[in-house]
C-alpha positions as semicolon CSV with decimal commas, in nm:
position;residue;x (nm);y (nm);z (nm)
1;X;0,532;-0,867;1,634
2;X;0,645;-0,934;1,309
3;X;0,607;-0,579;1,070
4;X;0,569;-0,697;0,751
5;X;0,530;-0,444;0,461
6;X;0,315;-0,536;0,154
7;X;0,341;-0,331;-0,200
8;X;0,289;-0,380;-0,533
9;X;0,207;-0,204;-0,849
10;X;-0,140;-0,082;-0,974
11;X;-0,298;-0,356;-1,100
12;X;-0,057;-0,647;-0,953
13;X;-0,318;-0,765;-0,743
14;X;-0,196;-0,635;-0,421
15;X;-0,532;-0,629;-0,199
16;X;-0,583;-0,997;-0,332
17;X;-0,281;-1,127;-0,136
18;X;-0,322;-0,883;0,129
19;X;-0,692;-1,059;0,194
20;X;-0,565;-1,411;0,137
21;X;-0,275;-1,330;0,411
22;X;-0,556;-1,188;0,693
23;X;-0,750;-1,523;0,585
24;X;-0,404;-1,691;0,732
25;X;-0,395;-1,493;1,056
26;X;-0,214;-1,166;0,978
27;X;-0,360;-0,819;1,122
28;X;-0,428;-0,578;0,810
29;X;-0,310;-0,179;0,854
30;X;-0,403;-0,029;0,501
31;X;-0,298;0,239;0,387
32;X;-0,487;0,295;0,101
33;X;-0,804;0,264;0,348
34;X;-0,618;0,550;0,616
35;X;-0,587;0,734;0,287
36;X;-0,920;0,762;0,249
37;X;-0,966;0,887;0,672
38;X;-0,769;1,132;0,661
39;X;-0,920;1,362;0,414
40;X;-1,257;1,305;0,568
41;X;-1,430;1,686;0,603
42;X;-1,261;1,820;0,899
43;X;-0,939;1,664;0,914
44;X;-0,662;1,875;0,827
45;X;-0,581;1,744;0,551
46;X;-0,916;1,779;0,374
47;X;-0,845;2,160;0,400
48;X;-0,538;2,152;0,306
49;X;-0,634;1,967;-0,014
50;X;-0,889;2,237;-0,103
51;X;-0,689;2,522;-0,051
52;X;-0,434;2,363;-0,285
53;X;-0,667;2,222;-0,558
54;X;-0,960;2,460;-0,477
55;X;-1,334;2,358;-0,416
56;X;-1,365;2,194;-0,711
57;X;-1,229;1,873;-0,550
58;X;-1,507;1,873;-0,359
59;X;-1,842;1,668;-0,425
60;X;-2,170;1,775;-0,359
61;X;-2,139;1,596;0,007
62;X;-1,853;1,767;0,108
63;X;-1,625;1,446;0,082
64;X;-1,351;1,497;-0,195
65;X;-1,453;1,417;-0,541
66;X;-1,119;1,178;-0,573
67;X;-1,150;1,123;-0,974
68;X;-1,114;1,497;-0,981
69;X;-0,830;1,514;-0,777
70;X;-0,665;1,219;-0,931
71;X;-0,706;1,408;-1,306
72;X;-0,571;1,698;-1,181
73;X;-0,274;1,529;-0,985
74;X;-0,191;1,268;-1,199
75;X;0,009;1,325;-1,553
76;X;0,117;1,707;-1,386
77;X;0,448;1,618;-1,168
78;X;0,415;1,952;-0,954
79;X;0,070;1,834;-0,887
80;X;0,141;1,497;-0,750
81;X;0,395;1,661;-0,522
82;X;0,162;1,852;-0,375
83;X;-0,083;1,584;-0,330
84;X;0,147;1,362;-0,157
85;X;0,332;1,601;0,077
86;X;-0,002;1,691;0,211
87;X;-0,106;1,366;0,229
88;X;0,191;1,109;0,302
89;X;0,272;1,236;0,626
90;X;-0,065;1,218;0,759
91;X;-0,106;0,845;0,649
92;X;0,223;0,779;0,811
93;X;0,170;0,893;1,125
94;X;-0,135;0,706;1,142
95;X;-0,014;0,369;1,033
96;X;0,287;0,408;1,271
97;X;0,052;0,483;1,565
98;X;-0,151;0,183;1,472
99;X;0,204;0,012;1,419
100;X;0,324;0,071;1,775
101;X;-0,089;-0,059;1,915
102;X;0,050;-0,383;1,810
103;X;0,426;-0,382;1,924
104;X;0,373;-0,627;2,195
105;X;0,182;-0,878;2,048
106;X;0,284;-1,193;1,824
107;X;0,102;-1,097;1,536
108;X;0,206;-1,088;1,164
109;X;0,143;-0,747;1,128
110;X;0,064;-0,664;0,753
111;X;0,110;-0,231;0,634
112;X;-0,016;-0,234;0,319
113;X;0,127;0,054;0,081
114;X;0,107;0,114;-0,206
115;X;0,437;0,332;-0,270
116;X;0,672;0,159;-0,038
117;X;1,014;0,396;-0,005
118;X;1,316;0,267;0,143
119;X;1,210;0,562;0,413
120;X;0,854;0,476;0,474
121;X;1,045;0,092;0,598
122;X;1,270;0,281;0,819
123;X;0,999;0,526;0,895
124;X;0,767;0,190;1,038
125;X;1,025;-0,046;1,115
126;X;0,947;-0,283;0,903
127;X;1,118;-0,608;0,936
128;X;1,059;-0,812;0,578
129;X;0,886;-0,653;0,270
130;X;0,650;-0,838;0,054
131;X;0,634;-0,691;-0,302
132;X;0,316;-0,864;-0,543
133;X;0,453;-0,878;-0,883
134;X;0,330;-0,942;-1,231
135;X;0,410;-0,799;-1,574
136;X;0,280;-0,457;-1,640
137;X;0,113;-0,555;-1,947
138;X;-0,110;-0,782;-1,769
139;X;-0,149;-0,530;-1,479
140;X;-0,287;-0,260;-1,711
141;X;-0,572;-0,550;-1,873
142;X;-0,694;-0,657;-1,510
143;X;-0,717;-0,289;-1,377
144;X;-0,912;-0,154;-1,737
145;X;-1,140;-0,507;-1,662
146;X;-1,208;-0,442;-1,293
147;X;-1,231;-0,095;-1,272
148;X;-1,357;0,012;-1,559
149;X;-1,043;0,319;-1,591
150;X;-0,968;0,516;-1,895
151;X;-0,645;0,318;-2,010
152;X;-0,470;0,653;-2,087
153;X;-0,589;0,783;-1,723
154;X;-0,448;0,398;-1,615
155;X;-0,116;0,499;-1,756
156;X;-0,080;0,839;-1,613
157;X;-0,114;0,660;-1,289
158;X;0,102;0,392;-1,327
159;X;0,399;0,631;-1,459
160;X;0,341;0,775;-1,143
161;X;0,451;0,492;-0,932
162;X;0,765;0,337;-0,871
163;X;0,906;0,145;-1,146
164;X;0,888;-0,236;-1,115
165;X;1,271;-0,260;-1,113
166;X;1,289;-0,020;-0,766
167;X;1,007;-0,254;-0,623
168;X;1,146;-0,609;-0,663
169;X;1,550;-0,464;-0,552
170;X;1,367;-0,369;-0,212
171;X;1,159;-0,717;-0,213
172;X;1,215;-0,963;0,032
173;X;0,985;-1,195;-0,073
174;X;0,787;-1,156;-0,379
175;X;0,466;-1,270;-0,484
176;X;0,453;-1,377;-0,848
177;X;0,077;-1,306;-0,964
178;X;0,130;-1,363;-1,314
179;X;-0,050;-1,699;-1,338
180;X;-0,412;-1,839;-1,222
181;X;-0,603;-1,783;-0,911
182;X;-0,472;-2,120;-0,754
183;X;-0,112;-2,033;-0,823
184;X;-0,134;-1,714;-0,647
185;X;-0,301;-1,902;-0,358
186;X;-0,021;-2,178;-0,340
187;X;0,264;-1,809;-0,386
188;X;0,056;-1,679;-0,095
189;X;0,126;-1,993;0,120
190;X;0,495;-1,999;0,051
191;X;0,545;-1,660;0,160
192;X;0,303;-1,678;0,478
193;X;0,547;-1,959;0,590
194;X;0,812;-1,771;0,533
195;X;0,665;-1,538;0,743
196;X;0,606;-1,775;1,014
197;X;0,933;-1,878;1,054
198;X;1,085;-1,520;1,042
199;X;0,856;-1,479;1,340
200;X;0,934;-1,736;1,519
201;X;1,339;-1,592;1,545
202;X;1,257;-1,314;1,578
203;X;1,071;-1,391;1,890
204;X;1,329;-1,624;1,988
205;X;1,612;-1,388;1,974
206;X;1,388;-1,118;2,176
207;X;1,331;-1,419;2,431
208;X;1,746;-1,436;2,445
209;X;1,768;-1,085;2,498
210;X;1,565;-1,151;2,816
């Protein structure tokens, strides 16, 4: 198995490449979609959420009401720390778990987050990471276009992450998404034969090892 970590800024087009690499044969563990498991009613850290932010992150349903969590955590420092010690080690323990499922096999194994830390690619092993990259000008017009986000709300959010600097010095490969939809698809090839061939050693030095 090849671990492979994929990040990239709000906005950079992230889940666009990480589609366009399953449509080449890679196996998908998101995080942003074990983000959303984990604070299903009933799992601890759904309760640990509420007592934190109190009931009015919840919606009528009993699921949490995320844009009220995200206005209360975003833009208040103290309040994002809370939301992601509660909620980081939960999604890591799952992704690992899933991780480890796939330890055996030959896959390109693709963990998609969103905040990669030089200790979530220790944390997972990760062998290569994959930042998507564009200028954060242009990030900030596709998200307000697709999502239809307050831009100040957008902001907040993107001060929040790590700067674009601290992303592309951890980079392996990068993804440029700064131009059309057919150069990101001819940026996605490059990089998925990269991948291929750092696979391939990497099973051939395991092979050597015996």
């Amino acid at each position: 198995m090849l671990a492979v970590g994929l990040t990239g800024g709000m906005g950079s087009g992230k889940s666009t490449v990480a589609r366009l690499l399953v449509e080449r044969g890679a196996a998908l563990i998101d995080a942003d979609a074990i983000a959303r498991e984990v604070v299903e009613p009933g799992r601890p850290a759904h309760r640990a959420l509420v007592d934190r932010f109190g009931p009015g992150i919840v919606a009528p349903n009993g699921t949490l009401d995320r844009p009220a969590l995200a206005r209360l955590a975003f833009g208040n420092p103290d309040a994002l720390r809370a939301l992601n010690d509660i909620t980081h080690p939960a999604i890591a323990q799952v992704m690992s778990e899933r991780r480890h499922a796939l330890e055996e096999t030959d896959a390109v194994v693709l963990l998609d987050i969103p905040l990669m830390t030089p200790a979530q690619r220790d944390l997972l092993s990760l062998d290569v990471v994959v930042v998507v990259d564009c200028d954060p000008d242009v990030a900030l017009d596709r998200v307000l276009r697709d999502r239809g986000l307050d831009r100040n709300d957008v902001r907040a959010r993107m001060a929040a992450q790590p700067g674009r600097g601290a992303r592309l010095e951890g980079a392996d490969l990068v993804v440029d998404n700064s131009g059309d939809r057919q150069a990101l698809d001819d940026e996605v090839e490059r990089v998925w034969v990269a991948l291929g061939w750092r696979s391939e050693a990497k099973a051939a030095r395991r092979a050597e090892r015996g």
